[in-house]
N, C-alpha and C positions, 0 to 999 in steps of 0.2 A: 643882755641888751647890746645892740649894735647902732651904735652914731650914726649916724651920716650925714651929719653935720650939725653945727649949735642947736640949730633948733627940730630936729627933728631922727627920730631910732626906732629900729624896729625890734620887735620882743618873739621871742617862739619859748612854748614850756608847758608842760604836761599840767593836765588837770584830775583830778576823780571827786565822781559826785555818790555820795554812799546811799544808797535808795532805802527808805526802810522797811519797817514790816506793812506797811497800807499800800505799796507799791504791788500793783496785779498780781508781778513777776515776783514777788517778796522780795528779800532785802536781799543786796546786791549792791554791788560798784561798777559805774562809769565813768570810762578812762574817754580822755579826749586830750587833743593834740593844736595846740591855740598861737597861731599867728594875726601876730597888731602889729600896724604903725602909730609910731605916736608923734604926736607936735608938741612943740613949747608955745604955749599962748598965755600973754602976761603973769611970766613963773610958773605956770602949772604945766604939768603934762596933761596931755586930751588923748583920749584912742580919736583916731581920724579915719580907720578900717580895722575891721577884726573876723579872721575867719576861723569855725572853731571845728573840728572834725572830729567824729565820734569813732574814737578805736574797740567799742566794748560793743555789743549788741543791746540798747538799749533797755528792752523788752524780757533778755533774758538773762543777762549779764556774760554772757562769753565773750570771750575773748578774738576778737577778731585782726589785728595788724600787729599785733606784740603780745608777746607770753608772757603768764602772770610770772611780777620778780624783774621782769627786764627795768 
């Protein structure tokens, strides 16, 4: 996480979503790549934006902006 000031940081950090065996493409893993801003509003943090981009081929599970292991 990165401050930028009291009340407000931004996040960037890998995801995988493990698909199972009911998924079309059978079980597989999708990797994604996730940037937020976050606010402080009365003690809590809030995502205020979040963009999430999908590194794996959803559908089939390949690997598509980084090799599996990176």
């Amino acid at each position: 996480m990165a401050a930028l000031g009291d009340g407000a940081a931004v996040v960037h950090f890998w995801s995988r979503l493990a698909a199972g065996a009911a998924h079309p493409a059978g079980p597989h893993a999708v990797d994604t790549l996730i940037l937020a801003v976050l606010v402080r509003r009365g003690g809590a943090w809030r995502i205020k934006a979040l963009e999430n981009v999908t590194l794996t081929d959803p559908r089939t599970g390949e690997t598509v902006l980084r090799k599996p292991g990176d």
